[in-house]
N, C-alpha and C positions, 0 to 999 in steps of 0.2 A: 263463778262463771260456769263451773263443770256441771254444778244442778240445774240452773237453769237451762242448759242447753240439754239436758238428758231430760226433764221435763216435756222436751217437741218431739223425740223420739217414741213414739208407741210403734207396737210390732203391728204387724199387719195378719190378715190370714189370704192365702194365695189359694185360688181355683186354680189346677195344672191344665194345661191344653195337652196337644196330640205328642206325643213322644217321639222323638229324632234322636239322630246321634249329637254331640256337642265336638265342638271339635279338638281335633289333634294336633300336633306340634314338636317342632323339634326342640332338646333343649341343649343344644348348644350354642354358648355365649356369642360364638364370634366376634371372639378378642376383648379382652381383659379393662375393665375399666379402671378409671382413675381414682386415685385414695386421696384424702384427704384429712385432717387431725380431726379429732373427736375427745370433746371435755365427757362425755359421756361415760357411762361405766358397761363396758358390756363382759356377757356371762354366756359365752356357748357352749351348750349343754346338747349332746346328739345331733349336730349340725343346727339346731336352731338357735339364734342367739336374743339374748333378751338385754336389754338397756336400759339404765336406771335414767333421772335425771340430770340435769349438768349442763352445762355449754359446750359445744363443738368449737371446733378452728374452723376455717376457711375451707371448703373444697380446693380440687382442680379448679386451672384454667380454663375460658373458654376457646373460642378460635381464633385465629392468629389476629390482634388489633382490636381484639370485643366483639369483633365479627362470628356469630354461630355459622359453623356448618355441618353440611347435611351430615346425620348421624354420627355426631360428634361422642367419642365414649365417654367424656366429659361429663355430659347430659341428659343420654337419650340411651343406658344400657340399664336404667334403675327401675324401678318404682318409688314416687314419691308420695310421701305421706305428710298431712297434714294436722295438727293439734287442733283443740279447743282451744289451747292457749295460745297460737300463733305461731308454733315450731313450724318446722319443717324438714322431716328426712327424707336420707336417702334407701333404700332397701335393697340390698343384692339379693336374690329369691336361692342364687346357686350355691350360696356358703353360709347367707343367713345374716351377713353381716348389714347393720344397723349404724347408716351416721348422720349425726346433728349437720344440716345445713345452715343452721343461720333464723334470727326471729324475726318474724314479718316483720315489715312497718309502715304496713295499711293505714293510710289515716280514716279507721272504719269506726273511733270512737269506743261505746261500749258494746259494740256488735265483734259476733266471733263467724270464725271461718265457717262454713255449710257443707262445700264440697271443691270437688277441685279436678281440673282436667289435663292433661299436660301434653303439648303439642309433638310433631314431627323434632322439629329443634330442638326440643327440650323447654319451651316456655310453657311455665305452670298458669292455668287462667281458675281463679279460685273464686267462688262465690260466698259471699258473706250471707248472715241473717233476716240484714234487709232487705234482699236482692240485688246490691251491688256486685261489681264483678270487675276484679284487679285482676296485671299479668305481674307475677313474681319469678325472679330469675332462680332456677333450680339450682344456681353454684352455690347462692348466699341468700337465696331469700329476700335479694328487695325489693321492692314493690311498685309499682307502676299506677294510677287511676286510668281509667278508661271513661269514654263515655255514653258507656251503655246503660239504657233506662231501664229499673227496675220494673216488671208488672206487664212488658210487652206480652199477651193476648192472654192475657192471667197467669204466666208465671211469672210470682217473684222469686221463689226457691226450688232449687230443682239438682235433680242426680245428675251426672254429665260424662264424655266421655269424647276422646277423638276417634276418629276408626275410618281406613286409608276406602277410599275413593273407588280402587279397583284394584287386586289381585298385582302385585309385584309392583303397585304405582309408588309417588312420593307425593301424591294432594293425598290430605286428609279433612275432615269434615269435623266438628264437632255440635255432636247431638248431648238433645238434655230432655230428660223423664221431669214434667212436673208433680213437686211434693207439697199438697199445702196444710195436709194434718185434717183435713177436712171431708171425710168421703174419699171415693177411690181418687186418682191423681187425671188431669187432664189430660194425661197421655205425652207425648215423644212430639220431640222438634229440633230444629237445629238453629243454632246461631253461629252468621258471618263472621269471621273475629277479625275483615276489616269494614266493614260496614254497622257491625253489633246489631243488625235485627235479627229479630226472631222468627224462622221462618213456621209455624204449627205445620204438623205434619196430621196427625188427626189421635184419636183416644184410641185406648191398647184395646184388643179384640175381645181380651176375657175380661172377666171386674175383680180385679186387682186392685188392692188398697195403696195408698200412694207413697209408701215407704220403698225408695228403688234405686240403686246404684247402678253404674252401667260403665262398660269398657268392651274393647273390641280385641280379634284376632287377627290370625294373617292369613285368613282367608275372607280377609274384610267386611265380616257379619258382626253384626251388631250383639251386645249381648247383657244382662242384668242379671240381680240378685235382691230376691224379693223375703224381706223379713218376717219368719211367722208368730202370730202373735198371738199364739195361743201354747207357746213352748219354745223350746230350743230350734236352732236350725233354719233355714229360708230352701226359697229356691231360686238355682241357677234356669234362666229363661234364655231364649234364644228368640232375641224380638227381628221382623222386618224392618228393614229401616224404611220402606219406601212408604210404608202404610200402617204400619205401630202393632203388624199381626202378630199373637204371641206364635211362636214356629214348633216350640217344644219347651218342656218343663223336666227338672229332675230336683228333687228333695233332698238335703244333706243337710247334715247333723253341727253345728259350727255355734259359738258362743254359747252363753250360761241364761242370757236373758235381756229383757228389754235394754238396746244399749244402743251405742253411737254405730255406722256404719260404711265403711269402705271397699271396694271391691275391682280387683285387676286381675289382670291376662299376664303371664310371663313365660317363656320356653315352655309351652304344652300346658300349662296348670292357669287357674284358677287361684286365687287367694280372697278369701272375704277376712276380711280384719273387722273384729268387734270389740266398741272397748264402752268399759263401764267406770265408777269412782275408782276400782281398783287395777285399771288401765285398759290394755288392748292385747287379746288375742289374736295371734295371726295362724288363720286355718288353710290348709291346700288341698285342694279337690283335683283329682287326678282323672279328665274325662274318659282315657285310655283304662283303665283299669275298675273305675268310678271309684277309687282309693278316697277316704278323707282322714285328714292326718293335721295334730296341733304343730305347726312347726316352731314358734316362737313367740315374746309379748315383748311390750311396748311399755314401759311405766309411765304411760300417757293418754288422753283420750283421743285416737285417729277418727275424725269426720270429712276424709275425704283422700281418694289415693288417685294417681295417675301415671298412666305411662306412654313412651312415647310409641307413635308407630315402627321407631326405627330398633328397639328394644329385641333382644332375643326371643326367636319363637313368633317374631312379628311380621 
């Protein structure tokens, strides 16, 4: 499953637009989130931690009755990550720690996960191979169908991301970059997650190849990481949401080479996660300082990460 899906994976080569700042951030937690058992093996070495294979326990609870609430620490203080093979963790960015949530149980057949977006609440919306697109609960991982049609205005597969409505709000919006391995990508749109259309917003301003990840800040700007493909490293972009203009570009140095890819916002940093047969790297780009730094691996292949707007730094 791990070949074939590293197969759709080519790097790209990125034209940079006009240069800006990227932004800044606080990183404090604001309050401690909840633990969970973990079958996993982990190994923290200079604050980063690294995790073998295994089975996890159960997270935390949700809100009182099954009920989620608004930024619940439960749910919404992580980064979550998603396997090729249908894992699902959770990432604390501040200690490095690493835990098994629970394995999907998408009835997606022989199709593997693509990407994955994760809301204000904490619900993860993950998109598979064929363009399907399940809600999986980020305590444990189960899964939900929806009935959202693959292929609305030519994407079936695409990068994704939520990212809040306005400056101190709690609507948030989820945008998606399409990726079809074919020529650059058709550019940025968003989808309803309760209506499931797809609205196009229109093609990204420079000709960038369609390899794109995306997540947002808490100055509610849209924001991607574009794979280069002609060597190591990508670049972080700072796209319009209203119109798909790139706003600025910065190049950093992150993975070994052609690989799967993930990419999130957490207390002030940047994280691109790149993993290959021999797992996933997790790199942090520090836009304050332009610092980039290996923090930790993954003995797994991450093809998709999210976090919530309610998240530190968000």
């Amino acid at each position: 499953m791990r070949s074939s899906l590293l197969c759709l994976l080519p790097w790209l080569l990125v034209s940079c637009g006009a240069r800006t700042e990227l932004p800044t951030g606080s990183t404090s937690a604001g309050g401690n989130p909840g633990e969970g058992g973990s079958g996993a093996s982990v190994q923290v070495v200079g604050g980063a931690a690294t995790v073998g294979g295994g089975g996890g326990g159960e997270g935390g609870e949700g809100g009182v009755g099954g009920v989620q609430r608004e930024c619940d620490p439960e749910t919404t203080q992580y980064v979550y990550l998603v396997t090729s093979d249908e894992e699902l963790f959770s990432y604390f960015p501040e200690t490095g720690a690493i835990e098994f949530r629970g394995q999907l149980d998408c009835p997606a057949g022989m199709q593997q996960p693509f990407s994955m977006g994760v809301d204000r609440l904490g619900t993860a919306y993950v998109g598979y191979t064929d363009g399907s697109l399940y809600k999986v609960s980020t305590l444990d991982a189960s899964c939900e169908e929806t009935d959202f049609e693959p292929g609305q205005q030519g994407f079936f597969t695409f990068g994704m991301g939520f990212a809040l409505d306005s400056v101190g709000g709690t609507k948030d919006t989820l945008f998606v970059a399409e990726i079809s391995f074919n020529g650059v990508s058709k550019g940025l749109a968003t989808i309803d997650p309760d209506s499931l259309l797809l609205n196009y917003i229109g093609p990204f301003s420079e000709n960038f190849s369609d390899r794109i990840e995306m997540t947002s800040a808490s100055d509610g700007n849209l924001y991607g990481y574009f794979l280069n493909n002609t060597g190591t490293g990508g670049w972080v972009v700072e796209i319009d949401r209203n119109d798909a203009t790139i706003l600025s570009s910065t190049f950093i140095e992150a993975g070994n080479g052609p690989s799967a890819l993930a990419f999130a916002w957490w207390g002030g940093d940047f994280f691109v996660f790149t993993g290959d047969d021999n797992g996933t790297t997790i790199t942090r780009f520090d836009p304050d300082t332009q610092t980039v730094q290996v923090v930790g691996s993954l003995g797994a292949i991450v093809v998709g990460a999210g976090v919530s707007t309610c998240a530190p730094g968000q």
